[in-house]
C-alpha positions in Angstrom: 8.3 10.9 27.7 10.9 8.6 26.2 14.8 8.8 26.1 14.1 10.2 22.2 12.4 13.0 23.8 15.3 14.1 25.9 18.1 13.2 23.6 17.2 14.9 19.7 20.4 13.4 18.4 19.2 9.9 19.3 15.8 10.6 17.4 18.3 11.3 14.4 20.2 8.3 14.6 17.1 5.7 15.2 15.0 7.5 11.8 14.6 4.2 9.8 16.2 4.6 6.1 13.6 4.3 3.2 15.1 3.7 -0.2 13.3 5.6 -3.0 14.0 2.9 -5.3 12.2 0.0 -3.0 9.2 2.9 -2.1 6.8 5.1 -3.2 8.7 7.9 -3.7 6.1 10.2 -1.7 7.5 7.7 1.7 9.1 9.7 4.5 9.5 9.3 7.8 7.8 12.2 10.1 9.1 13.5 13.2 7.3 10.8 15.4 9.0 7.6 13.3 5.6 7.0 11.5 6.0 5.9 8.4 3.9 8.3 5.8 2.6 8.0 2.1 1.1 10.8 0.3 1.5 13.1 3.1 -0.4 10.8 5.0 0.4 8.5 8.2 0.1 4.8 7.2 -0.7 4.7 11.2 -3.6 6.7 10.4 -4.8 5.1 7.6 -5.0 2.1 9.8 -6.9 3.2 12.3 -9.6 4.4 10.5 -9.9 1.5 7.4 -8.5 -1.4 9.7 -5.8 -3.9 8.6 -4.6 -5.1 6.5 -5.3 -2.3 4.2 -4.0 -1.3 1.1 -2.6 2.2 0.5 -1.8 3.9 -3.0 -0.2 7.0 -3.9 -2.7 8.7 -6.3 0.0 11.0 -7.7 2.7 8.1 -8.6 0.3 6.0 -9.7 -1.0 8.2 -12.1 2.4 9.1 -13.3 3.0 5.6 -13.8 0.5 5.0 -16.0 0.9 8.1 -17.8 4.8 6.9 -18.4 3.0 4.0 -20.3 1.6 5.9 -23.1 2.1 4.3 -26.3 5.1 5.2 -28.0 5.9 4.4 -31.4 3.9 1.0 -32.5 4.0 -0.2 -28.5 0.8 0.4 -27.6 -0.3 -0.6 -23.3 -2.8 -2.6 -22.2 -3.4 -3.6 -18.8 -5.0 -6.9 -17.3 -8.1 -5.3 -15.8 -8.6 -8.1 -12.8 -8.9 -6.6 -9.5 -8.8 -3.5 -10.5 -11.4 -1.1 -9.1 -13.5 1.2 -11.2 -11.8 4.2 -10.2 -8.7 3.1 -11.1 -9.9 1.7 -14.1 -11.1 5.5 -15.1 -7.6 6.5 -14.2 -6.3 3.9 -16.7 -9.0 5.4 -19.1 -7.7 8.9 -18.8 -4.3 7.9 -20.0 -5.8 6.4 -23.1 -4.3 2.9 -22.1 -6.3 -0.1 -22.7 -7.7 -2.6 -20.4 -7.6 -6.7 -21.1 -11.0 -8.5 -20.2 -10.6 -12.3 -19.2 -14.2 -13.0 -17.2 -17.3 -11.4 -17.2 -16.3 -9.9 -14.0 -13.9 -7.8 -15.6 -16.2 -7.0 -18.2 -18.7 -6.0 -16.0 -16.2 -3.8 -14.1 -15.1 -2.2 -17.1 -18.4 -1.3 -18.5 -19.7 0.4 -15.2 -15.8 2.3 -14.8 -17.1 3.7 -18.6 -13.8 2.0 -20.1 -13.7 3.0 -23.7 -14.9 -0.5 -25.3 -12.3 1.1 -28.4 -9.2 0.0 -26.3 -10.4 -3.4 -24.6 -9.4 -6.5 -25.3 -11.2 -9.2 -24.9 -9.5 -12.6 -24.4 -12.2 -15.6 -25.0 -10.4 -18.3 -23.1 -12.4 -19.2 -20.1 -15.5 -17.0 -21.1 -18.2 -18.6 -21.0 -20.9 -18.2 -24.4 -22.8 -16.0 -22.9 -19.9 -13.8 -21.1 -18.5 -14.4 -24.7 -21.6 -13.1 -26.7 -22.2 -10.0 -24.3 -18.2 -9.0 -24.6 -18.5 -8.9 -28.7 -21.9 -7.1 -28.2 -19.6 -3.9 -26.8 -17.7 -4.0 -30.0 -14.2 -4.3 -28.0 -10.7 -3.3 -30.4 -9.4 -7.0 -30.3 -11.3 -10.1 -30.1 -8.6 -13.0 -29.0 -9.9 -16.7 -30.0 -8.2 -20.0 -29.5 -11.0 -22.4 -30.6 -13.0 -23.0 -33.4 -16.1 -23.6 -30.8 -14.8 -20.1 -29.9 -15.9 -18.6 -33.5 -18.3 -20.4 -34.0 -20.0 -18.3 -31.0 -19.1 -15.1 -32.3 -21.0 -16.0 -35.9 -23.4 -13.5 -36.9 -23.4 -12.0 -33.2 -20.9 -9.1 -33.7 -21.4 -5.4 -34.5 -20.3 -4.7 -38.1 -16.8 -6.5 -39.1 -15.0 -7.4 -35.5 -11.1 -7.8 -36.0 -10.0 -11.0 -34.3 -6.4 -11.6 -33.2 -5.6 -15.9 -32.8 -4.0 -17.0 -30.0 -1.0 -18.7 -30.8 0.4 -20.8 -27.8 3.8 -20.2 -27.6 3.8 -18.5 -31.0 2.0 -21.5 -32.8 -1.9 -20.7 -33.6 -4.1 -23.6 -34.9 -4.3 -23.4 -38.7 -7.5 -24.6 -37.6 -8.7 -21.7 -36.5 -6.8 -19.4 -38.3 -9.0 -21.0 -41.3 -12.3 -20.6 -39.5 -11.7 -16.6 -38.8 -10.4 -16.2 -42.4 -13.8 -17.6 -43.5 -16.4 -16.0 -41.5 -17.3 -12.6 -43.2 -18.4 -11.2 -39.7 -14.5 -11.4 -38.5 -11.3 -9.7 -39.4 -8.1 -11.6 -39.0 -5.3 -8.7 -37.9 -2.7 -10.9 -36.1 -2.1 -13.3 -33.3 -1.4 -13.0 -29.2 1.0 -15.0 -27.4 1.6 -15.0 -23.6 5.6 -15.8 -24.2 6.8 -19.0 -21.8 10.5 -17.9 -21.3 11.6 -17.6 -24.9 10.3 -14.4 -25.9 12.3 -14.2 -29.2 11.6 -17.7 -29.8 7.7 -17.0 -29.4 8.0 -13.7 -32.1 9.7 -15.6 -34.8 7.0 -18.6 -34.8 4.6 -15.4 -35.2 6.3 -13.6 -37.4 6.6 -17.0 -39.6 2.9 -17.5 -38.8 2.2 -14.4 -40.5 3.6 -15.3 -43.4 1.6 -18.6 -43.5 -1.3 -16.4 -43.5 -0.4 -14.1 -46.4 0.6 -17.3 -48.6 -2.1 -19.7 -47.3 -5.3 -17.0 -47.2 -3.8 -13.9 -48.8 -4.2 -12.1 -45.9 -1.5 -9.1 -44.5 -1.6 -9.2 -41.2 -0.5 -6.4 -38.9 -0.3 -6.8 -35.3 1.1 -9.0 -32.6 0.1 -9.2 -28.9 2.1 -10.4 -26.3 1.1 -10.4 -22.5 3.6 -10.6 -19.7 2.9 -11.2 -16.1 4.7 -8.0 -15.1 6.1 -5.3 -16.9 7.9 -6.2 -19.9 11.3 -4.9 -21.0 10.5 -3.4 -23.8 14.0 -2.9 -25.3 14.5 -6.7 -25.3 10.3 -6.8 -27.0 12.0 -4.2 -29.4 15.3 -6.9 -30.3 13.2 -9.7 -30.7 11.0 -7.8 -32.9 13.4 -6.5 -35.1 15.3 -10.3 -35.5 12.0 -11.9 -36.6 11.4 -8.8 -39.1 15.2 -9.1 -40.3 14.2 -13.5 -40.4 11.1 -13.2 -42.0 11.2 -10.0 -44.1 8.0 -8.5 -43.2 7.2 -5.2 -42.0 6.8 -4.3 -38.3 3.6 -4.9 -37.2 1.6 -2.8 -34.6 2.7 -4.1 -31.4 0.4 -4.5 -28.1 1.9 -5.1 -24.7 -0.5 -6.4 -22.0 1.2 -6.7 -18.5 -0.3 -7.1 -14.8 -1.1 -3.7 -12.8 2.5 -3.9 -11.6 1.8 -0.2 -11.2 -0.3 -0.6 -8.3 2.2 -2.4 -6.4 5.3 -0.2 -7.1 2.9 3.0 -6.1 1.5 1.5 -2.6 2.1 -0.2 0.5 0.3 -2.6 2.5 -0.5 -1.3 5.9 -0.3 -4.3 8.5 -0.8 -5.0 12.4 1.7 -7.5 14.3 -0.4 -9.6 16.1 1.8 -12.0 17.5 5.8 -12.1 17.9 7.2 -16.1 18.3 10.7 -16.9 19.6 12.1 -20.7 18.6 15.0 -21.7 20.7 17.2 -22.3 17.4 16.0 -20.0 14.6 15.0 -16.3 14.3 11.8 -14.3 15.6 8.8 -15.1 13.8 6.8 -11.7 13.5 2.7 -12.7 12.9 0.9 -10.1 11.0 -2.7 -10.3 9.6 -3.9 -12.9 7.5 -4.6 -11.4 4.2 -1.0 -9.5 3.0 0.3 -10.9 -0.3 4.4 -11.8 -0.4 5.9 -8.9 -1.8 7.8 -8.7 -4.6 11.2 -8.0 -3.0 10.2 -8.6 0.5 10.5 -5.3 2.3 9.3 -4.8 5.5 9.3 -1.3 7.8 8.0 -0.7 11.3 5.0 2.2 10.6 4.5 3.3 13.7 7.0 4.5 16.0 10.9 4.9 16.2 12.7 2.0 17.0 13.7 2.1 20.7 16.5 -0.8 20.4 18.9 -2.7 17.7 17.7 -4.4 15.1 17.5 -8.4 14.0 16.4 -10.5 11.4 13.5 -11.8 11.5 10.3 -13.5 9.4 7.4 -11.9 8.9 4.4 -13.9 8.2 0.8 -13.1 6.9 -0.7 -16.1 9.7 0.9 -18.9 8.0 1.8 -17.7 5.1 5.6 -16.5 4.9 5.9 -12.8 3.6 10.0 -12.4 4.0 12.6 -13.6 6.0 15.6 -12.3 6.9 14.1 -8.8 7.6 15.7 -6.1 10.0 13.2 -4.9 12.3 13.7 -3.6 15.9 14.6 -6.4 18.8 11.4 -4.7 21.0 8.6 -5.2 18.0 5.7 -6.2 19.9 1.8 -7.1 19.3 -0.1 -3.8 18.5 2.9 -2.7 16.2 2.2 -1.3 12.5 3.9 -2.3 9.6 4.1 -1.1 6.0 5.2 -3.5 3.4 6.3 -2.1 0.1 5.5 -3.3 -3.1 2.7 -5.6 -2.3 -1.0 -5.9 -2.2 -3.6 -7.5 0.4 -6.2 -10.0 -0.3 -9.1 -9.0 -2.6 -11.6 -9.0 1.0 -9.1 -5.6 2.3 -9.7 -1.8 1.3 -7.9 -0.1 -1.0 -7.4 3.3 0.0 -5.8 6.3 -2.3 -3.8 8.8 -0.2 -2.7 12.6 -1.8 -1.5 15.7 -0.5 -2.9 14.4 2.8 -5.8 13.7 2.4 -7.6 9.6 1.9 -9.9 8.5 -0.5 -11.2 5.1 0.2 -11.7 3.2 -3.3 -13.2 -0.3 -2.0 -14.2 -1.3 1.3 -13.4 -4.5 3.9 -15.6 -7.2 2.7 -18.0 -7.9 5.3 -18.5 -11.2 7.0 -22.3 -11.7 7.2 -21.8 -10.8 3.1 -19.9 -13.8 3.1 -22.0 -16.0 5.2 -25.4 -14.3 3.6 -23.9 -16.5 0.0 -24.1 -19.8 2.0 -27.2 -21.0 1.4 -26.9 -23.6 4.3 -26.2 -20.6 6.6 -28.9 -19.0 5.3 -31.6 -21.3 5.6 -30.6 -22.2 8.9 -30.9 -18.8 10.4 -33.8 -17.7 8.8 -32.1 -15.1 6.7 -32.9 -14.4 2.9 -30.1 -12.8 0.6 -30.2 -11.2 -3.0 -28.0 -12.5 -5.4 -25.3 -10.6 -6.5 -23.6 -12.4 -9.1 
């Protein structure tokens, strides 16, 4: 037994603090000091997928991605890399959009049953062939940037596809703005940007793109998209819309925001193993955790496991070598064998994800194996004797 044991209040005072606006709102703390999600020990979670492993609240996440329906002429998309078919059928259940950037993605999509009605396709980096097989699903958007890029898609789409033009920091090629206008396969129905900085800077050389269009090639066109690396603000999307509008005078077009799976992050927690705790003689505790565990977005750090049995200090945690957060407060008597959680980050692509609700785990993708890895390396392969399929 420990002194918690014999004195309750003490329990009381050492229960770590979880803010709900840093966590997954499903986070408490159980009577033991292990940190839980879903209902679910993250202690548990590890001993049964490993570490590190990531962990996602089914229930928020949903409800995240049912608060992105599209309101008004905002319509969702979400960047489908990484994302596992499941949740990809979770996307597709809230009618939101998915954005396809390699055949991988594609691939993903197809075999999640991703309606091809709401995917965009962005051409840059597809190879022909990726870039022939994407336009043979009939996706919503086509994005091109190239003339070479339209000059693949001639006579190899279904019916009339509608092409948007990727316009650099709000400038598309004439060039190819030309090419598309003149290929009866294609319909022109606006341009993408990915803004650098200056997002009202990037709508107005649209908006005044636009117009180019209609007095260059007679054609009206109606939509702009604009991807973001995280979520976008769309109140400050909605500003800069309406200042280009009020600039150009031309109607608002349908708008399409495509943004990272932020949603994943925000709704999980990375479960993680100390492996190794390193005292300098003139700066704080290092605290070594598994290879693998991404930096977090606002570096937040918790001890899973147990309560703390002694004071805090700052210290760093890092992923091997790779520096998660500094200046985190975690118990002086951390030790190799602890478990930590880390909110609002995600593990290599080679960890599980696991979905946790109401108690119960759903694994969604499994720890990549090592003899997959080494089966891929031909040298390996021919040196031991061993024969592999390809997989890709």
């Amino acid at each position: 037994m420990t002194l918690l044991d014999h004195l309750p209040s003490l329990r009381r005072a050492a229960a770590q603090r979880i803010s709900a606006d840093l966590w997954p709102h499903s986070t408490v703390v159980d009577e033991l000091g292990r940190l839980c999600l879903g209902g679910v020990p993250i202690t548990d979670v590890a001993a049964e997928f490993g570490t590190p492993t990531h962990l996602l609240d089914e229930v928020e996440l949903r409800g995240r991605l049912h608060s992105r329906h599209a309101t008004g002429d905002l319509v969702p998309v979400l960047a489908a890399t990484s994302l596992p078919t499941t949740i990809m059928r979770w996307v597709d259940d809230e009618g939101i959009g998915v954005a396809i950037r390699s055949g991988a993605d594609l691939a993903a999509a197809r075999a999640a049953g991703a309606d091809p009605a709401r995917m965009v396709v962005h051409s840059r980096g597809l190879s022909h062939e990726d870039l022939v097989l994407a336009a043979s699903v009939a996706p919503a958007r086509l994005v091109v940037e190239s003339t070479m890029d339209v000059a693949y898609l001639c006579g190899r789409t279904f019916g009339r596809q509608r092409v948007l033009v990727g316009a650099p920091d709000g400038a598309p090629d004439p060039a190819v703005v030309e090419r598309v206008v003149r290929e009866p396969g294609l319909e022109l129905v606006g341009f993408h940007c990915r803004p650098d900085g200056d997002v009202e800077r990037s709508v107005r050389r649209m908006f005044s793109a636009m117009r180019a269009a209609r007095r260059d090639h007679g054609k009206f066109l109606t939509e702009v998209h604009l991807t973001f690396d995280s979520d976008p603000v769309t109140a400050f999307v909605d500003d800069a819309l309406d200042a280009a509008c009020a600039a150009t005078r031309l109607a608002r077009p349908r708008v399409v925001l495509e943004s990272g799976c932020s949603a994943m992050m925000f709704a999980g927690v990375t479960a993680c193993r100390v492996a190794s705790v390193i005292s300098p003689a003139d700066s704080p505790r290092i605290v070594v955790v598994d290879p693998g565990v991404m930096p977090p977005a606002d570096g937040v750090v918790a001890l899973a496991n147990r309560h703390p049995l002694s004071t805090a200090e700052r210290v760093t945690v890092t992923a091997g070598e790779t520096e998660i957060a500094r200046d985190v407060l975690l118990p002086c008597d951390i030790h190799p064998g602890d478990v930590l959680a880390v909110a609002r980050s995600r593990a290599s692509d080679g960890a599980p994800i696991v979905a946790v609700r109401g108690g119960t785990t759903t694994a969604l993708t499994r720890r990549a194996l090592v003899d997959e890895m080494l089966a891929r390396d031909l040298g390996y392969s021919a040196r031991t004797g061993t024969t592999s399929t390809s997989v890709g």
